[in-house]
C-alpha positions in Angstrom: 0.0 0.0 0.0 1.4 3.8 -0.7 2.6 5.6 2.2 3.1 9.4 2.9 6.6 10.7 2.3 7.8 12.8 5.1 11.4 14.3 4.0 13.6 16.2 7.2 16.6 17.5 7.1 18.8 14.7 9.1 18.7 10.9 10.2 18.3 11.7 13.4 15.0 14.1 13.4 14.2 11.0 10.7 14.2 8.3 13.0 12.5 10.1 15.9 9.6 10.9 13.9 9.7 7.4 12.5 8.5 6.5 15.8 5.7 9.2 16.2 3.8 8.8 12.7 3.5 5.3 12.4 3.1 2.8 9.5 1.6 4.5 7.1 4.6 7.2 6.9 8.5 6.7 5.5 10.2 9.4 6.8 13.4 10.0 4.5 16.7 12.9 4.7 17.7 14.9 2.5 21.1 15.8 4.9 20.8 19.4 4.8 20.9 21.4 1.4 20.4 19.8 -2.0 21.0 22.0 -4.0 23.3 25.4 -4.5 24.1 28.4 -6.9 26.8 26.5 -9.3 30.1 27.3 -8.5 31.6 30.0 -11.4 30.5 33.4 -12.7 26.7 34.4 -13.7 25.4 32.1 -11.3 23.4 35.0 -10.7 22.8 36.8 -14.0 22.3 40.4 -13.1 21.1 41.1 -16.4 17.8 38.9 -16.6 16.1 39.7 -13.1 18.8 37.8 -10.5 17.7 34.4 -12.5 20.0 31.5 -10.2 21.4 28.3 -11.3 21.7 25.9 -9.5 23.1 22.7 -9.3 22.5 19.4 -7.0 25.0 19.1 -4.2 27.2 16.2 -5.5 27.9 14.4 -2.1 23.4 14.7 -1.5 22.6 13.3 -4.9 22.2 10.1 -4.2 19.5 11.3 -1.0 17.8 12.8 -3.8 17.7 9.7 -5.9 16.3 7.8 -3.1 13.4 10.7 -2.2 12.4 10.8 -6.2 12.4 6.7 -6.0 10.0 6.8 -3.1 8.1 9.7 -3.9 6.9 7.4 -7.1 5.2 5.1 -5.1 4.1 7.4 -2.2 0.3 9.1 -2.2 1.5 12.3 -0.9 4.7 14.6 -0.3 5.4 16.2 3.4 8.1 18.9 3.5 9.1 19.0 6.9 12.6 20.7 7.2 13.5 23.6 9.4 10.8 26.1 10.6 12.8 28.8 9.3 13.3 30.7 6.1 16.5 28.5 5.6 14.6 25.3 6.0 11.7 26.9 3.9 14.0 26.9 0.9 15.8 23.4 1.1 11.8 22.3 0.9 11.8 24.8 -2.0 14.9 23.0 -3.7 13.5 19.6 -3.2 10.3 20.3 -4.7 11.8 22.2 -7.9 14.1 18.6 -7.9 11.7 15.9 -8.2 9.6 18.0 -10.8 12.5 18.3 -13.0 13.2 14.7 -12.3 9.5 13.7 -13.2 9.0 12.2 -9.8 5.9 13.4 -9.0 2.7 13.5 -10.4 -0.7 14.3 -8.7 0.3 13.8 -5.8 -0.3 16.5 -3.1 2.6 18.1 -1.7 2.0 19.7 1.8 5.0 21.7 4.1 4.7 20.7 7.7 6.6 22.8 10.2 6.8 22.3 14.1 9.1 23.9 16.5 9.5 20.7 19.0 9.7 17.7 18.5 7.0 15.9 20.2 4.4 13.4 19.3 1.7 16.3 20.0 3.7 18.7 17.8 4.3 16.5 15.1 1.0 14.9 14.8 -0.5 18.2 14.9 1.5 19.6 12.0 0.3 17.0 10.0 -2.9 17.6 10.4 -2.7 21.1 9.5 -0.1 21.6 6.4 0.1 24.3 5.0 1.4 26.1 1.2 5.2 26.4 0.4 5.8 30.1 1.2 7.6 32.1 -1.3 8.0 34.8 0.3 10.1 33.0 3.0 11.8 31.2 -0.2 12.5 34.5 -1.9 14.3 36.0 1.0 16.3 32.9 1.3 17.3 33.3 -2.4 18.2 37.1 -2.2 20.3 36.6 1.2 22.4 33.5 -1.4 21.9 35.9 -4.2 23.8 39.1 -2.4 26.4 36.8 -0.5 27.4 35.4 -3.8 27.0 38.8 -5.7 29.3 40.0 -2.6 32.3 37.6 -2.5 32.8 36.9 -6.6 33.4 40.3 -7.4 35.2 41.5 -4.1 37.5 38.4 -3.7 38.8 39.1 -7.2 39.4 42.5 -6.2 41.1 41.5 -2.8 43.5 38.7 -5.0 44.9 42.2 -7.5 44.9 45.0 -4.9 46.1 42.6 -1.6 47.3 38.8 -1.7 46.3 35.7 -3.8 43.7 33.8 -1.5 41.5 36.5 0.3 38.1 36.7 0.1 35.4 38.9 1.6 32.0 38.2 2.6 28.5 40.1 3.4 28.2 40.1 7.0 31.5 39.1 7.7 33.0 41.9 6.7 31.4 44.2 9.4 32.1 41.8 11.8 35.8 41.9 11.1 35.4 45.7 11.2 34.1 45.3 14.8 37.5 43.1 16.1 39.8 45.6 14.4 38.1 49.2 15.8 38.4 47.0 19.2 41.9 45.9 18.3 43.2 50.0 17.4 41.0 51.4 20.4 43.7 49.3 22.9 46.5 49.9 21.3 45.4 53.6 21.4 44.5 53.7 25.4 46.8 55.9 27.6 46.4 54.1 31.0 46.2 56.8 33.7 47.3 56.3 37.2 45.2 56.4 40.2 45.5 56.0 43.7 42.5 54.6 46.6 42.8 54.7 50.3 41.1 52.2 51.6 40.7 51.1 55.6 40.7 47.4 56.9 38.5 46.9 59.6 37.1 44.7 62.7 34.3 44.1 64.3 34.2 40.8 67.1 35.6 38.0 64.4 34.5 39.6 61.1 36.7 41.8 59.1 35.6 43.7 56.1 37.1 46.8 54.1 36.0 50.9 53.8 37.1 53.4 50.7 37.8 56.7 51.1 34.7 58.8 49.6 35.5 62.3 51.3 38.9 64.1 52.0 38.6 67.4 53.9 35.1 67.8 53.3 36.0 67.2 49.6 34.1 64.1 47.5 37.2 61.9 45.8 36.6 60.8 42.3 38.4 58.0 40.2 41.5 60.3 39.5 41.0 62.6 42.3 44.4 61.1 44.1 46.6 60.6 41.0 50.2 60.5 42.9 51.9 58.0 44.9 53.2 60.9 47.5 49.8 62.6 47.4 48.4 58.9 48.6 51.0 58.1 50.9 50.2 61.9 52.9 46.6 61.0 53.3 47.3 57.5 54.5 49.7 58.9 57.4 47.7 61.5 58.3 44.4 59.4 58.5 46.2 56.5 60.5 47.5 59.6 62.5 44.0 61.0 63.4 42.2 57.7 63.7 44.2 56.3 66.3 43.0 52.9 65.7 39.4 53.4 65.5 36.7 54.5 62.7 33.1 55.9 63.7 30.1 54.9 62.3 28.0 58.0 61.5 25.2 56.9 59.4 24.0 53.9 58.3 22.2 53.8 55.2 19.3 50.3 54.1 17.8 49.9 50.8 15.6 47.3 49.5 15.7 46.0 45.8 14.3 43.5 43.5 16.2 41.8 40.5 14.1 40.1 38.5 14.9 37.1 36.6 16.0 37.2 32.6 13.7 35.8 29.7 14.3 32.3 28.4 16.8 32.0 25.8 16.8 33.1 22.1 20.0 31.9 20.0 22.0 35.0 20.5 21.5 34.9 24.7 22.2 31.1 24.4 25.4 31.5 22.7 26.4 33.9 25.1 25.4 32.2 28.1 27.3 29.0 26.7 30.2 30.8 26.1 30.1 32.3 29.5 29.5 29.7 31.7 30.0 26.5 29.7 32.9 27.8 27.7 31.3 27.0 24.3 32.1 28.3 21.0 28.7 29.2 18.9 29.6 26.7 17.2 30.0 23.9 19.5 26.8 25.3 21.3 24.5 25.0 17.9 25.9 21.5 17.3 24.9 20.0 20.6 21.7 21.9 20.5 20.8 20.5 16.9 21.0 17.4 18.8 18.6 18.1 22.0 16.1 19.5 19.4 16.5 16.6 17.1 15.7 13.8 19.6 17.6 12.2 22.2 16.3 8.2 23.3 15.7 9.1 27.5 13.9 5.9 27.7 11.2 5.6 25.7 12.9 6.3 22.4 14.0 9.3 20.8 12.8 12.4 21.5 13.1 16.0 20.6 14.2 17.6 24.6 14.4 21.7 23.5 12.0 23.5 20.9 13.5 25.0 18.1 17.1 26.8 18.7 17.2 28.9 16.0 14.8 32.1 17.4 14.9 35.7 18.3 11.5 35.1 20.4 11.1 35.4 24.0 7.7 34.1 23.9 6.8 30.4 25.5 3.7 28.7 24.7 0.7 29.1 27.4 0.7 25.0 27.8 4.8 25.5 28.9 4.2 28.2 31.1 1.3 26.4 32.7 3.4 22.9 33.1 6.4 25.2 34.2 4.4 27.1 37.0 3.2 23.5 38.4 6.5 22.3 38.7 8.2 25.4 40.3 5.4 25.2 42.9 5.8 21.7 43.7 10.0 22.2 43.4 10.5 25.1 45.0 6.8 26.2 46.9 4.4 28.4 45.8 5.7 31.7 47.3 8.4 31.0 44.4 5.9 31.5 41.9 4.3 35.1 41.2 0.7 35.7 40.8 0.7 35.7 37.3 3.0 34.2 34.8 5.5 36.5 33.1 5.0 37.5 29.3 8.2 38.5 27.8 8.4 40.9 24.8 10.4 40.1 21.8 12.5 42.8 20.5 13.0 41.7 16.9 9.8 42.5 14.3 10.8 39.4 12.5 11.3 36.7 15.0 13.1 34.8 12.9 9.9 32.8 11.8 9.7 30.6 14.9 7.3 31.1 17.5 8.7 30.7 20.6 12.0 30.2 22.9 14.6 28.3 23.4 12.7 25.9 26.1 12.8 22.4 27.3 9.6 20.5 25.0 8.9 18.8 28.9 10.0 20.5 31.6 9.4 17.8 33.6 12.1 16.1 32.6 15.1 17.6 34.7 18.3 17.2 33.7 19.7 15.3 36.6 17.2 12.7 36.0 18.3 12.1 32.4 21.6 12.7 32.7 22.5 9.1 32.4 21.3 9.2 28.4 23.0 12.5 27.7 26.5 13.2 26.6 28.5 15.6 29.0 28.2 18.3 26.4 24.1 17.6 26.1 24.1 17.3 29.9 25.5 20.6 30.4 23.7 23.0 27.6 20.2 20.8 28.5 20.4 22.0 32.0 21.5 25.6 31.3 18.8 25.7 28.8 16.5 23.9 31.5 17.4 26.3 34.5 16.9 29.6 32.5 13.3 28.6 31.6 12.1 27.6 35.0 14.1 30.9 36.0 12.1 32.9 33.8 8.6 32.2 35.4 9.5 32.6 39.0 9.3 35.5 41.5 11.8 38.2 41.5 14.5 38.2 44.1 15.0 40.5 47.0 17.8 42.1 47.7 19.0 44.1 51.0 21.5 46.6 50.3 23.3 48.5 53.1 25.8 51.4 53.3 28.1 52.1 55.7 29.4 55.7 56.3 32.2 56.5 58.8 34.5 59.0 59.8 38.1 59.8 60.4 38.2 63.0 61.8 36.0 65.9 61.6 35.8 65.8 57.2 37.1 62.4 56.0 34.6 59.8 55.0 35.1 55.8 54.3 32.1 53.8 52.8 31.7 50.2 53.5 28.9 48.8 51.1 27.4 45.2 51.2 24.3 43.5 50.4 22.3 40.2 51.7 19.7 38.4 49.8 16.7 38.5 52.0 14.7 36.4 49.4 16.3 34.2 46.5 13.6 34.0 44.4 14.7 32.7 40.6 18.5 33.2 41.8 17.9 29.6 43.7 17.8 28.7 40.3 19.3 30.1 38.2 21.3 33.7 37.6 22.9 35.1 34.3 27.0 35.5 33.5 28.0 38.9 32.4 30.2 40.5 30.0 33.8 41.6 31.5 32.3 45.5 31.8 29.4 44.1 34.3 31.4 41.5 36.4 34.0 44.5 36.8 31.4 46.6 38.2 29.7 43.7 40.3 33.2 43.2 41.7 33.7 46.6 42.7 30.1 46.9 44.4 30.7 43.6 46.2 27.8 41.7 47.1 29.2 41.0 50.5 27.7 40.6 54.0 28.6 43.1 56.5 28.5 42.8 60.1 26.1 43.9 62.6 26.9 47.5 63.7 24.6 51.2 64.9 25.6 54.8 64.5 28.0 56.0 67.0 29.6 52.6 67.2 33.4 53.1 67.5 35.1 50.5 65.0 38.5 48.6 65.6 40.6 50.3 62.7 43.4 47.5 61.5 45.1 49.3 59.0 45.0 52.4 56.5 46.8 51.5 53.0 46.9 53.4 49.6 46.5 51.2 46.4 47.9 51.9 42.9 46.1 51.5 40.3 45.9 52.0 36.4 42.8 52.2 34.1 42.6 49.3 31.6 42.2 49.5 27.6 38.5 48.1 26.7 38.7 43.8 26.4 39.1 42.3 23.2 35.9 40.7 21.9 35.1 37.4 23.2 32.6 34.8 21.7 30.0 35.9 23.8 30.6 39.7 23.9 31.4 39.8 19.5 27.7 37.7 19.6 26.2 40.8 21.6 27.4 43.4 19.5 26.5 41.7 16.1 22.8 41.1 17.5 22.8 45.0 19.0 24.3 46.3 15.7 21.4 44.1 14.1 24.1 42.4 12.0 23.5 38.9 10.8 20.4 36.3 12.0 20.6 33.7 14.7 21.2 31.1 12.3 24.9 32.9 10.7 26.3 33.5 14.0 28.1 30.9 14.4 29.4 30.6 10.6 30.7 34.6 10.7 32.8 33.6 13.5 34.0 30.1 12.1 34.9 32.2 8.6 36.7 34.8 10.1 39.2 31.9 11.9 39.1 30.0 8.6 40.4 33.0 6.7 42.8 33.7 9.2 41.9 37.5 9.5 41.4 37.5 13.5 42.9 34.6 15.8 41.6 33.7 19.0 44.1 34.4 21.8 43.1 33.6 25.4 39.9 33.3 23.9 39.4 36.2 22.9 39.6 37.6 19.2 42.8 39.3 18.0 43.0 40.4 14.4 46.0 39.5 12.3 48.0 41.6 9.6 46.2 40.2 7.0 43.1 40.8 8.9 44.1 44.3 9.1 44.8 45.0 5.9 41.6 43.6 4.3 39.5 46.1 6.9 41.4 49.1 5.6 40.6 48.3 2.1 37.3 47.5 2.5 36.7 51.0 5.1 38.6 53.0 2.3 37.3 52.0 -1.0 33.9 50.2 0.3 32.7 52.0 3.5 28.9 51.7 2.9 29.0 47.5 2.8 31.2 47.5 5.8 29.2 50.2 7.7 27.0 49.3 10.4 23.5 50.8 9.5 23.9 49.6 6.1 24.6 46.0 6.7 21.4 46.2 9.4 19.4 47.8 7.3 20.0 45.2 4.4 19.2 42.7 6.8 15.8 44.6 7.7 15.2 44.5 4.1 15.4 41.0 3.6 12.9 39.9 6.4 10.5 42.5 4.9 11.0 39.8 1.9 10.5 37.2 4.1 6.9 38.7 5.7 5.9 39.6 2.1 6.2 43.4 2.2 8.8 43.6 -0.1 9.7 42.1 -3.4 13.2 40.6 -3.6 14.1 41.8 -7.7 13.7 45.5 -6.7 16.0 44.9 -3.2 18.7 43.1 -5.5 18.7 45.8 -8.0 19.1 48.7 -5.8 22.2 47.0 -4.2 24.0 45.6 -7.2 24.1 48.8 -9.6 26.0 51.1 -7.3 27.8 47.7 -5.7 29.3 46.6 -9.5 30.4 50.2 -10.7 32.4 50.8 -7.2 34.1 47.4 -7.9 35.0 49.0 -11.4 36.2 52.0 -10.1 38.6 50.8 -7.4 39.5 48.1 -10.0 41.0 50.6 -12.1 42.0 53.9 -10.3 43.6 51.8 -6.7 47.0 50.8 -6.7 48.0 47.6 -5.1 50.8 49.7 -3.0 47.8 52.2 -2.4 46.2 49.1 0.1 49.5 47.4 1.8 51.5 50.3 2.0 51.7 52.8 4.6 53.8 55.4 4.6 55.9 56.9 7.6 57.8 60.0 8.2 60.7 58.3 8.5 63.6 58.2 5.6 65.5 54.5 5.0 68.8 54.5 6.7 70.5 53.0 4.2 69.4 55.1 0.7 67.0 58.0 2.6 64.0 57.4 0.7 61.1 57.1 2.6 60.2 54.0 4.7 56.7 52.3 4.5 54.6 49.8 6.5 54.5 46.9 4.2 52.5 43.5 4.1 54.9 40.8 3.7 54.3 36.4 3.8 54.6 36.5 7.4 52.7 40.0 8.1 53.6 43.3 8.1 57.1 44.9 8.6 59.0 48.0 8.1 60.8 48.7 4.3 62.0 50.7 1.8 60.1 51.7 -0.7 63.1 52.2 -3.0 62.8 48.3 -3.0 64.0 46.4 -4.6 67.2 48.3 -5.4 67.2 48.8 -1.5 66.7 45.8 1.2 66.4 47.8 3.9 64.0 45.6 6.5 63.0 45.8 10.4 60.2 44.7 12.7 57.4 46.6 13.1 57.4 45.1 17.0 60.6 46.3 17.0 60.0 49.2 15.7 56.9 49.6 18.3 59.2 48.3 21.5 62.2 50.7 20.3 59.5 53.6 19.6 58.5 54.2 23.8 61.0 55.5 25.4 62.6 53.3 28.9 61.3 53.9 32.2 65.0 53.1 34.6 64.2 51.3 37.3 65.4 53.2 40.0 67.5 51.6 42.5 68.2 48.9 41.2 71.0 47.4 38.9 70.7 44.1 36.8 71.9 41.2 39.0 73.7 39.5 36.0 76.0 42.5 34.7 75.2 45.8 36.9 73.9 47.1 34.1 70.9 49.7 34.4 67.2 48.0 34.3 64.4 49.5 32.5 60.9 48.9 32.2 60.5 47.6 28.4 57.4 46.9 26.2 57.3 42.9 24.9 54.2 41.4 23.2 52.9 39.9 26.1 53.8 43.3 28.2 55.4 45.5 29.9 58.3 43.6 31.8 62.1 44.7 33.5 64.9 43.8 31.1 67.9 44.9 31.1 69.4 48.2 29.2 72.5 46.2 27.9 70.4 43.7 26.0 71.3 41.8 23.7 74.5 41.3 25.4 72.8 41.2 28.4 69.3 39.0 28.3 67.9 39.4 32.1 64.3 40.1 31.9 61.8 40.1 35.3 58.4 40.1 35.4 56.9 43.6 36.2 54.4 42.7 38.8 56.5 40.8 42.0 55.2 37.6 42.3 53.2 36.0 45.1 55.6 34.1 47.2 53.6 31.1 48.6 56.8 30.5 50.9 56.9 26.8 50.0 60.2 25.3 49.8 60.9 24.4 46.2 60.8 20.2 46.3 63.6 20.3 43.5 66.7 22.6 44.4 65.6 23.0 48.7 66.8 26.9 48.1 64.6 28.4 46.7 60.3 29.0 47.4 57.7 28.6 44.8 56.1 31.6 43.6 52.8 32.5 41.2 53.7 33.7 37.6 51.4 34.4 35.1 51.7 32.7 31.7 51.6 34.4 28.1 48.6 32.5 27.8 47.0 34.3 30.9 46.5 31.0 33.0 48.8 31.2 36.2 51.8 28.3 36.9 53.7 28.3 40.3 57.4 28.0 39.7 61.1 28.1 41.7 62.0 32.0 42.5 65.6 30.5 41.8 64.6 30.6 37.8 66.4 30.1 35.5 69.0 28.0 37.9 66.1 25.8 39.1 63.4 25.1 36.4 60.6 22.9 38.9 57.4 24.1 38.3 53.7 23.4 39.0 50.3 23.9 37.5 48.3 24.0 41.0 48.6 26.0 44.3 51.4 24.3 46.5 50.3 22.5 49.4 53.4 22.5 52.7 52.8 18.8 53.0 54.6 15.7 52.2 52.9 13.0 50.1 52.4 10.5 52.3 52.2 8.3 49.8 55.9 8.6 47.6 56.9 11.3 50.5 57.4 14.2 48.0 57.9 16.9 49.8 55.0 18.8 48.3 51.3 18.6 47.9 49.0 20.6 45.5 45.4 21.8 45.9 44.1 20.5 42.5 40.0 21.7 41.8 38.1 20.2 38.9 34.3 20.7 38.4 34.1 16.4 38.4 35.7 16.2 41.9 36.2 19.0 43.5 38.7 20.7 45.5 41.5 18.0 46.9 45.2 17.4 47.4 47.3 16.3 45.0 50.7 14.7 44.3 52.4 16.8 41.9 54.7 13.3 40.8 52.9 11.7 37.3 54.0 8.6 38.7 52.1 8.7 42.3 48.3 9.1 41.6 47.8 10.2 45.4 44.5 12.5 45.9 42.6 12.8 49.2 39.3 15.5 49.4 40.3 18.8 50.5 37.5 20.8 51.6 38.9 24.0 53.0 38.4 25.6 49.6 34.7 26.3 48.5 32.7 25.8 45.7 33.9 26.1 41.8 30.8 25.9 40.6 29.5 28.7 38.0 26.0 29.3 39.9 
């Protein structure tokens, strides 16, 4: 007997479905895309409306064979791919394919979408098909249209005027633009010295700190005390007139709420991954393909998350209402608010899908099922899983207290803390934040003070001033670069991930303590593109383009008129810079400086392994430096006062490496001393190795801290963990180390490969990231 032909877009949603639709359905793949523009010029012809060719994707052709064999014999033709404009079109493709290959006849051809996979959702879309939409089809088209319009006429370009190889993309581009701005605003930051006073105090056991907020009647600001002498005056004279004892003159209590954030969309859940999971968007989109796909829990496979490819905040009224059950059983009903919250989405589009990132059953918590999950599906299920429940609790409440005292008649220190008087969602669940908000959080300190009244006369410990320097803004990470493309409104949920994975696959930004750095090349290709192409790589217009095409996509505009207003000015730039910019116009850049060896000038010049300093009387002059040399050798030594270089009593001087500032010495390179610039903790362990020496903290170039023999470079020994004073009493090293993983916890190690020994060590707290 003929069946129904369901077609998704992988094995695995395939077999889950299999077991939801039952015999009178063959559920086949067709493995993503089948079809793309053929690979050489006039794919698109710009002459004839934006007609696209296309051609079958080799490695699927034989998926599509087996969906036109089976479609022959089937009654009726389900499209269920994707629920998104992307997934719109491959239905789009596979329908134009099996017309051309005669493979249908009469038979009536319905497109199914749901946004879980459950047997309720699934059986429900069938039951309601609807029409292939082209208008979702047509923005699909114009988005592949413009990227390939975009990257065969300015990768050509980029091959003449730069280096054999590059290529530039659509949304890319702007990106890159985003790492290099960062990239010149740091290297542009003056950091400006400041100075804090700050008062250690004690009341019975508990110790907590004060700042100073008020000098002689005057308020201090961030740069208000900018000199080590003018810091070191106020400390004496405030130890002076304290005389061991601070009084409390006012005490100032707050109450606040926070309330808790909406469930996840695909830019807050590639944020949140990267934060506290330390995902890539990449590695974050692949695991949660699988949860949505299905996952066997038990009683087969099963779709565990709705859709992940959203801009909604919106859950379904039958989630909310299964969610607000379970908090109240969980967690009591004074953790659930009156009435459920109703988050607004920002974006006008949506993205096409209905509804958040959410668990399809809340009811099944991730403990429970952790058994079937990978580690990886374990981990994003239940961050996914917390932040929904999160979402639909009551608000926490927080008591905030501030602490004034004085030091004399017009000086003022602040002590600020905060308790949580109810945890509301935060028992659950509370967001990471970027480096600019967990700076500030730091600085407020959500700490608990003691108990203290006004007039209470407070055991002073010690007054000390604090130098400190204002930072350059942080190189994008994952999470933060995901932020800014979604505020900027560059790019859709589903290209996050593949604008990141381009840029590292062109090698125009690397990622360097995880966070992106842009190379040479990188470089270069950004000033071109600024210079000669400003409009495609500016902000606005990249957004507004993007607007555009989801007006396409909710039929209010037509896709033909969108392509031609873009590609007539688009093809007679990429004439114009074709013939009027020089190649030496884009990787050369001049400097006021004249070639020692001939005088003509010398340029900045982009060379196999980057940039460097040359001639441009090249090549009848060879005349080559560094341009980190040039940069090191261009600020001028700081002597270290004091202070001669143990090795040949030469003078030291604070010097500028690529990892730093650091003390070297002024005869290098006959002399090669070098110090780190910040003294190291001593831990004042006896080094196991040489017995002179102690083991002290350093920092690594890769920002991740080692503990190592102060008697470097004489004694090498070093360790990745915190030294422990103990003997193993296992191989009776002399040492122990405090290892912490998230699987076991915090416990003492052998440092010795050969040994093994661990025992629990529970003096240090929790690791966890909640």
């Amino acid at each position: 007997m003929a069946k129904n032909l369901v077609i998704v877009e992988s094995p695995a949603k395939a077999k889950t479905l299999k077991k939801y639709l039952g015999k009178d359905f063959e559920i086949l793949a067709s493995y993503g895309h089948v079809r793309d523009l053929v690979p050489k010029e006039g794919a698109v012809d710009t002459e004839h409306n934006f007609v696209m060719k296309y051609q079958i994707i080799e490695k699927n052709a034989k998926h599509v064979e087996a969906i036109c064999a089976q479609l022959k014999q089937s009654k009726a033709l389900y499209l269920a791919t994707d629920p998104d404009r992307e997934g719109e079109a491959i239905s789009w493709h596979l329908h134009e394919l099996v017309k051309e290959k005669k493979a249908i006849k009469d038979q009536p051809v319905h497109r199914v979408v749901f946004h879980e996979i459950t047997k309720s959702a699934v059986q429900a879309a069938i039951q309601m098909p609807r029409t292939l939409s082209l208008d979702l089809v047509n923005a699909q088209q114009a988005r592949r249209a413009l990227d390939y319009l975009v990257g065969f006429n300015l990768s050509p370009l980029l091959w003449k005027k730069i280096r054999r190889g590059l290529s530039a993309g659509r949304v890319q581009s702007p990106a890159l633009r985003m790492i290099v701005e960062r990239e010149e605003d740091i290297e542009k930051f003056k950091s400006q010295e400041y100075w804090t006073v700050e008062a250690d105090l004690k009341v019975k056991k508990q110790e907590f700190s004060a700042k100073l907020v008020e000098y002689h009647g005057k308020k201090l600001e961030q740069f208000s005390i900018s000199q080590e002498t003018e810091a070191k005056a106020i400390e004496l004279e405030l130890q002076t007139i304290a005389k061991g004892k601070l009084k409390v003159e006012k005490i100032t209590k707050t109450q606040r709420k926070r309330n808790p954030t909406a469930p996840f969309t695909t830019s807050t859940l590639q944020q949140e991954a990267s934060r506290k999971l330390g995902f890539s968007t990449q590695r974050t989109m692949r695991v949660a393909q699988q949860l949505y796909e299905g996952i066997d829990v038990g009683e087969g496979a099963a779709g565990l998350i709705t859709y992940m490819r959203t801009d909604s905040v919106h859950l379904a009224n039958e989630a909310v209402a299964e969610i607000r059950e379970l908090i109240a059983e969980r967690y009591g009903s004074e953790a659930l608010p009156k009435e459920a919250k109703v988050y607004k989405t920002k974006s006008k589009n949506a993205q096409e899908a209905h509804e958040a990132i959410r668990p399809t059953m809340v009811r099944q918590i991730p403990d429970a099922i952790k058994s079937a999950l990978s580690p990886d599906q374990y981990k994003l299920y239940n961050l996914i899983w917390k932040r929904t429940v999160a979402s639909q609790m009551i608000h926490a409440t927080i008591d905030s207290v501030a602490v004034d005292l004085s030091c004399g008649a017009e000086n003022r220190f602040r002590a600020n803390g905060s308790t949580i008087s109810s945890p509301g969602f935060m028992q659950v669940y509370l967001e990471g934040v970027d480096d600019a908000k967990a700076h500030q959080q730091e600085e407020e300190g959500e700490r608990i003070l003691p108990v203290m009244k006004e007039g209470d006369l407070i055991d002073l410990l010690a007054i000390h001033a604090d130098q400190h320097f204002t930072e350059p803004p942080p190189r994008y990470s994952e999470a933060s670069l995901v932020k800014a493309l979604e505020e900027h409104g560059i790019g859709r949920p589903s290209t996050y991930a593949s604008i990141i994975s381009t840029l590292l696959h062109r090698a125009y930004v690397i990622l360097e303590s995880r966070r992106f750095k842009p190379t040479d090349v990188g470089r270069i290709v950004n000033k071109f593109l600024k210079q000669y192409f400003y409009q495609y790589v500016d902000y606005d217009f990249t957004a507004k383009l993007e607007d555009e095409l989801d007006a396409v996509s909710r039929g209010e505009k037509q896709w033909i008129p969108l392509m031609s207003e873009f590609w007539k000015p688009f093809i007679q730039l990429i004439h114009q810079t074709e013939e009027t910019v020089k190649r030496s116009d884009v990787t050369h850049e001049a400097l006021e400086e004249k070639c020692p060896k001939c005088e003509k000038p010398l340029s900045i010049r982009l060379g196999k392994r980057g940039r460097f300093i040359g001639c441009t009387g090249y090549p009848d002059c060879d005349y080559t430096r560094s341009l980190e040399e040039d940069r090191e050798s261009s600020l001028q030594p700081q002597i270290v006062e004091g202070r001669r270089c143990p090795k040949c009593e030469g003078e030291l001087v604070i010097k500028q490496g690529r990892y730093g500032k650091f003390i070297g010495c002024h005869q290098y390179p006959k002399c090669k001393y070098i110090e780190s610039l910040d003294k190291p903790e001593d831990t004042s362990v006896t080094c196991p190795e040489c017995h002179k020496g102690t083991l002290v903290k350093r920092k690594s170039r890769y920002g991740t801290f080692f503990y190592s023999c102060n008697q470097y470079p004489d004694c090498k020994y070093a360790v990745n963990n915190p030294p422990l004073s103990e003997a193993c009493p296992k191989c009776h090293w002399p040492i122990l180390t405090n290892k912490v993983t998230k699987r076991r916890g915090s416990e003492k190690a052998c440092p010795q490969k050969t040994c093994g020994y661990t025992e629990p060590y529970p003096e240090i707290g929790n690791t966890g990231t909640e």
